[in-house]
N, C-alpha and C positions, 0 to 999 in steps of 0.2 A: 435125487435127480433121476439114478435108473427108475425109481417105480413111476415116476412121473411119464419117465417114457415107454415106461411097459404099457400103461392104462394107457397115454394116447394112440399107440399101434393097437392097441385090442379096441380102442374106438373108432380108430381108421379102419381096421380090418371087419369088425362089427357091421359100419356102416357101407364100407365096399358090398359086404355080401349084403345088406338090404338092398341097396342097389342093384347087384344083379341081380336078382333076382324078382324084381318088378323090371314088368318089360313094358312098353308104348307103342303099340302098335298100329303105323298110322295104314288105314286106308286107301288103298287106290281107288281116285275119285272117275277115274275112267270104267273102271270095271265094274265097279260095285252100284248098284240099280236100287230103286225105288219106282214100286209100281202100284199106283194108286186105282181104286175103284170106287166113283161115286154112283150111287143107286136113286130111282125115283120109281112112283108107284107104274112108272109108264115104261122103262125100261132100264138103261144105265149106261154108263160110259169109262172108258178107263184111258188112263194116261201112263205117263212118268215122269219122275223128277228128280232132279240129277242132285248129287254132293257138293259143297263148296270146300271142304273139308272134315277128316272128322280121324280118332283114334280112340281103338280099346287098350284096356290096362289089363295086363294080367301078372299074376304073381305066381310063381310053381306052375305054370302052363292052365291056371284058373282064372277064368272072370273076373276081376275086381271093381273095374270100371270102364266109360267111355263117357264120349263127348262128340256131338258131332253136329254142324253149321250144314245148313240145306239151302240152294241158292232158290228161292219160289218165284224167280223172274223167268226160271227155265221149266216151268208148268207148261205139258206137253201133251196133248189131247191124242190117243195115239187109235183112235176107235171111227174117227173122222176124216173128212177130208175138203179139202177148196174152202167156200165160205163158212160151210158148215163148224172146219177144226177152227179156222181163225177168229168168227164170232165167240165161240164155246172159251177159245183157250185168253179171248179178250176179256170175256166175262168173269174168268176163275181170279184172273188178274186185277180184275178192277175194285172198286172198294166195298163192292157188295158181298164179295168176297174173302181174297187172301191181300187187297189193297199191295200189290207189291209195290208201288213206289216208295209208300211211305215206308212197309215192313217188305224189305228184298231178302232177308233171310230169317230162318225158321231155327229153331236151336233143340236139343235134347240134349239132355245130361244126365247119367246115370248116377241115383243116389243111394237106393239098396238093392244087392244082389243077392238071392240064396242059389244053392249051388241044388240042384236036384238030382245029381246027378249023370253021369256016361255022356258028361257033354253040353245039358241043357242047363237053362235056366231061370230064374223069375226074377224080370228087371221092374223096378220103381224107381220112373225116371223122372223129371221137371220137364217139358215138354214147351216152349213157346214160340207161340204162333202168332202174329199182328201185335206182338209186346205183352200179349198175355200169358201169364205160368200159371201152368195147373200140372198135378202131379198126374201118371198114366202107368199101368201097369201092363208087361206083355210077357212072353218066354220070349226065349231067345238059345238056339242050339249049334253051338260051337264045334267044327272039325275039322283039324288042320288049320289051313287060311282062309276058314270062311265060315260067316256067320250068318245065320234067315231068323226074321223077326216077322211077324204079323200084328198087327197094332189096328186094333179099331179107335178112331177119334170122332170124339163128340164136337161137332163141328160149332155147334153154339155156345161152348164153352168160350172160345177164343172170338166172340162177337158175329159170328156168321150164322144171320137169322135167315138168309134168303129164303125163299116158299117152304121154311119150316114149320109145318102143325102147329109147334108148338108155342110159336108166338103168331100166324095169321089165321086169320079162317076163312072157310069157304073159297079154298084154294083147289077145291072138287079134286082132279086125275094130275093136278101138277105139283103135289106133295114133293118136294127132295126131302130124303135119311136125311137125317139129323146127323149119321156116322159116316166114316168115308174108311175105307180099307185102306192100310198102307201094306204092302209086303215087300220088306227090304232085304238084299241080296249086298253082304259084304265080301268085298276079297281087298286081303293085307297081306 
């Protein structure tokens, strides 16, 4: 009966310290930014789009993981204004689009991390967008409470052919990238 209670303290104690030392650390969805830039052969626009929630993992003060919900009903044309931003920001929303009624939020999930080193990282995440998963890979550099990612997305991956090349033609000067920049700003 003692050994039986030695093994479960060193089981408890065992699992106490894995527990502490993976930590969850959630984001503030106030602070923390996303700021998109979509391009065309004619010029570009840029916006931002806000968090609905989101947390990284880390274990030993190291990356291990995150996870994080994007609200795409709050797609915000930030380069415009009057009719111009509410057309644009109608547009992004509609289903030629990011369809939000049907898909109101956007998901990432981190599924491999390497460590590069003094901070940074190389994330391979599941990314979906209008209900589509496709994997994406980005760095990601860590200090103190706060994390910046840049993330190029293939916009036709997740079904957004709009005036893409690469499914119209003879689209002449009104080509949109098939990419859209994200450059995300965390603080936890």
């Amino acid at each position: 009966m003692k050994n039986l209670k030695t093994i479960a303290l060193a089981l408890l104690v065992a699992f106490g310290t894995t527990v502490a030392t993976a930590q969850n650390k959630k984001i503030n969805v106030e602070k923390s930014k996303i700021n998109w830039v979509g391009k065309k052969l004619t010029g570009e626009h840029s916006g931002t789009i806000t968090f609905k929630e989101g947390t990284l993992v880390f274990t030993k003060n190291k990356l291990k993981g995150g996870t994080f919900t994007v609200d795409m009903t709050s797609i915000n044309t930030t380069d415009l204004t009057g009719d111009y931003k509410k057309n644009l920001d109608g547009h992004l929303k509609a289903d030629d689009f990011f369809g939000v009624d049907k898909h109101p939020t956007a998901k990432l999930d981190f599924k491999l991390i390497s460590d590069n080193g003094d901070g940074t990282y190389n994330v391979t995440a599941d990314l979906t967008i209008k209900g589509i998963t496709k994997p994406i890979t980005f760095p990601i550099t860590v200090k103190g409470n706060t994390a910046i990612a840049k993330l190029n997305v293939d916009r036709t991956k997740y079904d957004i052919k709009y005036k893409s090349k690469n499914f119209f033609e003879n689209l002449g000067d009104n080509v949109i990238n098939d990419e859209f920049e994200l450059t995300v700003n965390l603080q936890f």
